[in-house]
TIVO-2410 file (N, C-alpha, C; in nm, 3 decimals):
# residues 99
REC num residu      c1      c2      c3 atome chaine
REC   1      X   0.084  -0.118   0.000     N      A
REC   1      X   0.000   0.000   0.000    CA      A
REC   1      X   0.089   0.125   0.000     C      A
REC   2      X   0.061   0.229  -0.054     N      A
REC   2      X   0.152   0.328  -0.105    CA      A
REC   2      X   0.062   0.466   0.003     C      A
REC   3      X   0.181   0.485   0.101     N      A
REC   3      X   0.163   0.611   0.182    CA      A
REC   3      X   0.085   0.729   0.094     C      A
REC   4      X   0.025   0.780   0.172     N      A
REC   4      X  -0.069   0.907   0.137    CA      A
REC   4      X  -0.019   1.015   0.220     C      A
REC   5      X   0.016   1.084   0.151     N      A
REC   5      X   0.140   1.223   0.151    CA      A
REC   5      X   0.164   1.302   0.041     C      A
REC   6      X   0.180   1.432   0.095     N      A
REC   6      X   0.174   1.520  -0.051    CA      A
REC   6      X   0.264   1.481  -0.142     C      A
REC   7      X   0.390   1.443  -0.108     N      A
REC   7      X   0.497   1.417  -0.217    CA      A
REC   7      X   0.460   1.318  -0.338     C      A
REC   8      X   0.365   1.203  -0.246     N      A
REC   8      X   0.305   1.094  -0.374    CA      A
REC   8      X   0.186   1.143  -0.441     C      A
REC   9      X   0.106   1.218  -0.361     N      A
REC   9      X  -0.020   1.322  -0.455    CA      A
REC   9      X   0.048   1.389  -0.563     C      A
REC  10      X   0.162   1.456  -0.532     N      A
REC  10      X   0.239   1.549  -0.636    CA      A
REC  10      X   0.297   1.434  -0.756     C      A
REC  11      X   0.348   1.355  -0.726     N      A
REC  11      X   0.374   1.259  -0.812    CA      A
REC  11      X   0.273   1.158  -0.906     C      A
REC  12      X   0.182   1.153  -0.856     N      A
REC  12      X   0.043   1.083  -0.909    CA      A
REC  12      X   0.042   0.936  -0.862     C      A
REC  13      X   0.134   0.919  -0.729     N      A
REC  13      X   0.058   0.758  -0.667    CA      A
REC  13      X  -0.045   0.776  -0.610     C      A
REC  14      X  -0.078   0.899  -0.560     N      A
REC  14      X  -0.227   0.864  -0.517    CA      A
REC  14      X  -0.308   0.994  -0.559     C      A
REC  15      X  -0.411   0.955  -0.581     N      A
REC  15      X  -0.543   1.080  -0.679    CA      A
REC  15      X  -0.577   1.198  -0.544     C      A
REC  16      X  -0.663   1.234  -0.634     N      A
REC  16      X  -0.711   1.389  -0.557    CA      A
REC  16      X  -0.795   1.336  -0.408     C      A
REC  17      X  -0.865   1.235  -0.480     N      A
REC  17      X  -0.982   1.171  -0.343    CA      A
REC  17      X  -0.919   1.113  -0.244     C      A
REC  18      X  -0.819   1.036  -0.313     N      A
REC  18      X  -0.756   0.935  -0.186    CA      A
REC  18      X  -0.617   1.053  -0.099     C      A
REC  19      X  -0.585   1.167  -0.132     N      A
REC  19      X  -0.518   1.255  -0.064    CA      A
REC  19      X  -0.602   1.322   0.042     C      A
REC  20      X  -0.689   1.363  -0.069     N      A
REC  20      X  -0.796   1.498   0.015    CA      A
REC  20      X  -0.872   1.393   0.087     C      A
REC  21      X  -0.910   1.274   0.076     N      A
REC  21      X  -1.017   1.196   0.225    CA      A
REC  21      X  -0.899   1.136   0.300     C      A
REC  22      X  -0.755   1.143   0.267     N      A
REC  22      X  -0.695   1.100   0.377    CA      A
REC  22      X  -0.718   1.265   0.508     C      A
REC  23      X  -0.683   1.348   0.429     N      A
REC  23      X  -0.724   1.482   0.533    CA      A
REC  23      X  -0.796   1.490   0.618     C      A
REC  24      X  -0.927   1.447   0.534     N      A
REC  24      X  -1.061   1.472   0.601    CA      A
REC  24      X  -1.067   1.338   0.690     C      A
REC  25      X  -1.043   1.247   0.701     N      A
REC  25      X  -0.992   1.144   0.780    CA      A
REC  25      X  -0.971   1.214   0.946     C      A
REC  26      X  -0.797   1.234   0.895     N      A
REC  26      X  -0.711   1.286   0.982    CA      A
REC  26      X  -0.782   1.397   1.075     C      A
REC  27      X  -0.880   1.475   0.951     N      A
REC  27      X  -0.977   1.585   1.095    CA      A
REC  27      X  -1.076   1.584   1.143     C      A
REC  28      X  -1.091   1.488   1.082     N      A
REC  28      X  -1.223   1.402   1.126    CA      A
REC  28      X  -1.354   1.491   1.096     C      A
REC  29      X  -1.360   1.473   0.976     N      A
REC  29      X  -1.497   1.574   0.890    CA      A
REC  29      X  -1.582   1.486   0.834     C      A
REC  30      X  -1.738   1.467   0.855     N      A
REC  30      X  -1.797   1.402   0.779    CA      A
REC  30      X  -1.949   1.507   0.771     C      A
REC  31      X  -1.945   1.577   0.657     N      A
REC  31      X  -2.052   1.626   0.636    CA      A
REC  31      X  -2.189   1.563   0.619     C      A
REC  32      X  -2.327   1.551   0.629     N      A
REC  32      X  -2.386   1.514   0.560    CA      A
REC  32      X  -2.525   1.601   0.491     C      A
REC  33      X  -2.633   1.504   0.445     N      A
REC  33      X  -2.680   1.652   0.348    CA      A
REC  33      X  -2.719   1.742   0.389     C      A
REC  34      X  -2.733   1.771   0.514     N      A
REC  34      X  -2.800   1.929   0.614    CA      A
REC  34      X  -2.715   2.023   0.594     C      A
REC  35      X  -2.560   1.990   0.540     N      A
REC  35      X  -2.452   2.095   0.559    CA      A
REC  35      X  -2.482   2.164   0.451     C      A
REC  36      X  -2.455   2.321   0.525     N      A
REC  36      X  -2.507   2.429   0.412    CA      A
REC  36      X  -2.393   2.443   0.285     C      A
REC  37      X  -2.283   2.352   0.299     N      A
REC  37      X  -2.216   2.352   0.154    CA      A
REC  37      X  -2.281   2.241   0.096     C      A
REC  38      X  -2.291   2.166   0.134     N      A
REC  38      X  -2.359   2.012   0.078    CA      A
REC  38      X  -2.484   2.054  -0.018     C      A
REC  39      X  -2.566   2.130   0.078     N      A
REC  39      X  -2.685   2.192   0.028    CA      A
REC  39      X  -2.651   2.292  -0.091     C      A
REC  40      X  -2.614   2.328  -0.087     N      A
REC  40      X  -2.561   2.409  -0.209    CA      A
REC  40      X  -2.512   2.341  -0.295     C      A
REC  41      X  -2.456   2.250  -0.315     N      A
REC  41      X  -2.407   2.183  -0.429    CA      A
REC  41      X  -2.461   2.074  -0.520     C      A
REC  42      X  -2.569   2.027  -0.424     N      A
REC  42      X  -2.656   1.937  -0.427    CA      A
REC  42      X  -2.687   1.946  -0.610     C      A
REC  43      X  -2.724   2.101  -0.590     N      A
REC  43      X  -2.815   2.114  -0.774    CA      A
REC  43      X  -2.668   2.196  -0.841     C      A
REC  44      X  -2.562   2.173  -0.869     N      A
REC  44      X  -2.461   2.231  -0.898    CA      A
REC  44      X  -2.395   2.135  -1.026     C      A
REC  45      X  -2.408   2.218  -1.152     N      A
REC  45      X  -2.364   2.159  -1.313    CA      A
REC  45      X  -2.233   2.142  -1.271     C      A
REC  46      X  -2.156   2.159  -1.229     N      A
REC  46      X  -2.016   2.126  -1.232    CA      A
REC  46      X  -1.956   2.049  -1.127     C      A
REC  47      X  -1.876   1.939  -1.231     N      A
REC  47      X  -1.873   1.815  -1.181    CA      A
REC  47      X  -1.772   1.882  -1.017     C      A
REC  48      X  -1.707   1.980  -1.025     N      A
REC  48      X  -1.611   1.984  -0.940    CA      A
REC  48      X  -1.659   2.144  -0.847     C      A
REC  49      X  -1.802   2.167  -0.841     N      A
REC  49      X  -1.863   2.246  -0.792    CA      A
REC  49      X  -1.853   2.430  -0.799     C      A
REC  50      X  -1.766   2.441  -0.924     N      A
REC  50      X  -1.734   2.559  -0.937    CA      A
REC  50      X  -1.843   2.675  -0.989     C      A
REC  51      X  -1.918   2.650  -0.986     N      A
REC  51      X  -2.052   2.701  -1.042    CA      A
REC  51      X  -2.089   2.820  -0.868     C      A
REC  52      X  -2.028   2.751  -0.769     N      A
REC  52      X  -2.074   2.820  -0.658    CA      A
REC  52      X  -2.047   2.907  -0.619     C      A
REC  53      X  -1.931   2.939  -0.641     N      A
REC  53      X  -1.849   3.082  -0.593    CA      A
REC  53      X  -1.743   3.062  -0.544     C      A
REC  54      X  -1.603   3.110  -0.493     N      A
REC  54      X  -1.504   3.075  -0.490    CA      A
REC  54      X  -1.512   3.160  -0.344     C      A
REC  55      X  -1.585   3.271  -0.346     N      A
REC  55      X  -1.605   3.339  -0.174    CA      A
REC  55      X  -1.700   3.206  -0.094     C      A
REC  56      X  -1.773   3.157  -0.153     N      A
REC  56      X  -1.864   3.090  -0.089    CA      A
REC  56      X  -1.739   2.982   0.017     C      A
REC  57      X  -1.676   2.909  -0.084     N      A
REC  57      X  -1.578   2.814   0.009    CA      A
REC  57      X  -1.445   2.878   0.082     C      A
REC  58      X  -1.422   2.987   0.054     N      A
REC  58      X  -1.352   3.088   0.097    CA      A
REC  58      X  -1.383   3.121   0.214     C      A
REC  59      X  -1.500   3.146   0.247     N      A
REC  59      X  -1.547   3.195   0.386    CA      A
REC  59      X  -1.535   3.091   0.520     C      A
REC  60      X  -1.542   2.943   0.449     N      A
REC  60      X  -1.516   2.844   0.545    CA      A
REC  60      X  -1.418   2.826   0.607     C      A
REC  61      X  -1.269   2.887   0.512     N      A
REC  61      X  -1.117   2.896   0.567    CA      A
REC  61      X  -1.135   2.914   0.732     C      A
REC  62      X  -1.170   2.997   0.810     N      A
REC  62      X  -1.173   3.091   0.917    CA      A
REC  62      X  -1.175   2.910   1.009     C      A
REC  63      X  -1.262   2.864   1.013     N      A
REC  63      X  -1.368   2.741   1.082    CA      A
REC  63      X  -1.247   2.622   1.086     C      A
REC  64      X  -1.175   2.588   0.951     N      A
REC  64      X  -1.081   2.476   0.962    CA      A
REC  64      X  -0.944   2.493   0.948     C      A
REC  65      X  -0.909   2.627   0.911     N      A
REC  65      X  -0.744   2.675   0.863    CA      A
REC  65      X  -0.675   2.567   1.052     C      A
REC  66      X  -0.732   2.631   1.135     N      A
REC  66      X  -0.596   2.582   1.278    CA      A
REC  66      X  -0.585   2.407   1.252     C      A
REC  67      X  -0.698   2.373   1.242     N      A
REC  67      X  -0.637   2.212   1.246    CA      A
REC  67      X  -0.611   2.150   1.124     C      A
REC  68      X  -0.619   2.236   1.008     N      A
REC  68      X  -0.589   2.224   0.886    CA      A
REC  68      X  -0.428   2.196   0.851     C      A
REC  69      X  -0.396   2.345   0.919     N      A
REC  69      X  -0.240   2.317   0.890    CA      A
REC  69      X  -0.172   2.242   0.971     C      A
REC  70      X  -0.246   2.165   1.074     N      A
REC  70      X  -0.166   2.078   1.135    CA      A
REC  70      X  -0.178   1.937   1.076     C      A
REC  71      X  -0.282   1.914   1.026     N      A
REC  71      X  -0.286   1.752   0.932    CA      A
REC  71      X  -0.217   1.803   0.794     C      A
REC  72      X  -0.228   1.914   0.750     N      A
REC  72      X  -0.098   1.923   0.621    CA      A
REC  72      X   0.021   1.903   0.679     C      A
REC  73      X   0.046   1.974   0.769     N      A
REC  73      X   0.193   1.930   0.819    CA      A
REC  73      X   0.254   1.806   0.829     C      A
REC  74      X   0.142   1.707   0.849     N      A
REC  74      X   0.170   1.593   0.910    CA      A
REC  74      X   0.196   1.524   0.828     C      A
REC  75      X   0.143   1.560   0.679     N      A
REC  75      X   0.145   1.493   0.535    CA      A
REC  75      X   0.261   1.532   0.426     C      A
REC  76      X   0.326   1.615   0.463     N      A
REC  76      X   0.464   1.718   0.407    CA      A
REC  76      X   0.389   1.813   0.346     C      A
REC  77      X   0.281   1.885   0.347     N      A
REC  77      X   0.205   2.000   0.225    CA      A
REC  77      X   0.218   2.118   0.389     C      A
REC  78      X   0.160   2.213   0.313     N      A
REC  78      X   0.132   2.337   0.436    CA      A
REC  78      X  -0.009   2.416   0.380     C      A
REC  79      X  -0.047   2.478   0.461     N      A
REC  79      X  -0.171   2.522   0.412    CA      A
REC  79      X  -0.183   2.619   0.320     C      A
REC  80      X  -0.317   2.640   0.277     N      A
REC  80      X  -0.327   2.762   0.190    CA      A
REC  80      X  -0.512   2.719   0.138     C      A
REC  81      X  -0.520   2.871   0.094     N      A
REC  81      X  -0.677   2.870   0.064    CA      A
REC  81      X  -0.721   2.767  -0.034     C      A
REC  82      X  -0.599   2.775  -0.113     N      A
REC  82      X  -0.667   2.667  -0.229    CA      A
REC  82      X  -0.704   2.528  -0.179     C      A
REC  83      X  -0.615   2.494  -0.068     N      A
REC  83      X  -0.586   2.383  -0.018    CA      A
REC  83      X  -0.718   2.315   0.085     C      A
REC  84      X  -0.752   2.478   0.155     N      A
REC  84      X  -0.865   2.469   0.218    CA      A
REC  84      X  -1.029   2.397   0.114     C      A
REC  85      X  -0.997   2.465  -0.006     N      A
REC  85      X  -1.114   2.444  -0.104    CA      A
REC  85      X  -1.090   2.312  -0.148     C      A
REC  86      X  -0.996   2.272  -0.155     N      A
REC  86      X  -1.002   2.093  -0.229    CA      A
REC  86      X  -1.058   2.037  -0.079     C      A
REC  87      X  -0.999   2.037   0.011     N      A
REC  87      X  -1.054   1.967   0.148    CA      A
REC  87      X  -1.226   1.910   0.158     C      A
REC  88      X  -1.287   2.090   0.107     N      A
REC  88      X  -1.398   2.128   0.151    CA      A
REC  88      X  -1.481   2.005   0.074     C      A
REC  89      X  -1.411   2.043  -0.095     N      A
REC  89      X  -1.466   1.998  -0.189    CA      A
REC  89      X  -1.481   1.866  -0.214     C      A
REC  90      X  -1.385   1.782  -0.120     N      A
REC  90      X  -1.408   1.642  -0.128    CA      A
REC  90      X  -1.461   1.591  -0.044     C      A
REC  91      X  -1.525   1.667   0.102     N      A
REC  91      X  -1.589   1.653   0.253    CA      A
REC  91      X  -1.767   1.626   0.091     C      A
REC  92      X  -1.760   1.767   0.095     N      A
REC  92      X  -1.867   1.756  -0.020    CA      A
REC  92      X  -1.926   1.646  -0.090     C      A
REC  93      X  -1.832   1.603  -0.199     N      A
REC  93      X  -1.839   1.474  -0.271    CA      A
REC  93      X  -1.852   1.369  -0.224     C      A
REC  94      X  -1.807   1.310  -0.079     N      A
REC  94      X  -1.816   1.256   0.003    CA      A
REC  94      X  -1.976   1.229   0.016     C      A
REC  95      X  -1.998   1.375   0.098     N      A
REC  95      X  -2.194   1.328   0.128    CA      A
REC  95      X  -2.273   1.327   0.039     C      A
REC  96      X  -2.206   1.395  -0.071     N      A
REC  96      X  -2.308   1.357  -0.181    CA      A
REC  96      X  -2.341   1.217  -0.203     C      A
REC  97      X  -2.248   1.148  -0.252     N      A
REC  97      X  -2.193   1.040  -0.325    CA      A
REC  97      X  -2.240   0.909  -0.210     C      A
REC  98      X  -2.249   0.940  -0.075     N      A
REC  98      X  -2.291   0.833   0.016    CA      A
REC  98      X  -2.394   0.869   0.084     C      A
REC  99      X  -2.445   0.716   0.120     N      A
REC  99      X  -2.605   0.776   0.173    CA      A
REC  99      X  -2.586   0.802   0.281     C      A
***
C-alpha cells in the first residue's frame, strides 16, 4: 500500500480523493446533506462544484485553517486557501456520493 502524503499526490501515486479523504480522515470531517455547503451543491452543473463561488468556500477557511495546517503538516504540504477548497470539496463529494 503506497503512503498518502503530498509528495506521492504530487507525483500521481495517489489521486485527488484518496489525498484529500486522507485529510478529512485525519480531521475528522464528515458532512452530511443538512450541511449548508452540501446543500448548495446538491443542484450544482459542475462536476467539481465551481458554479458556486469561490467566496462561498472561501469563507469556510476561518472554521478549519488551525487544524488544517496541522494535518498538512503531518502529510509534508502546508496550508493555503486553495488547499482549504479541495478539502472542503471532497468533505462535499463525500456526502453527496454516500447515503
Amino acid at each position: 500500500m503506497i503512503e498518502i502524503n503530498r509528495q506521492n499526490y504530487i507525483n500521481g501515486s495517489v489521486t485527488f480523493q484518496q489525498y484529500y479523504g486522507k485529510v478529512i480522515e485525519l480531521m475528522q470531517i464528515k458532512f452530511d446533506k443538512s450541511h449548508p455547503l452540501v446543500q448548495k451543491c446538491l443542484n450544482s452543473t459542475d462536476p467539481h462544484y465551481n458554479d458556486t463561488g469561490l467566496q462561498l468556500w472561501d469563507s469556510y477557511a476561518p472554521i478549519y485553517e488551525r487544524n488544517l495546517r496541522r494535518v498538512l503538516k503531518s502529510l509534508g504540504d502546508q496550508w493555503s486557501l486553495a488547499g482549504n477548497v479541495c478539502m472542503l470539496k471532497e468533505a462535499v463529494r463525500l456526502a453527496i456520493n454516500n447515503p
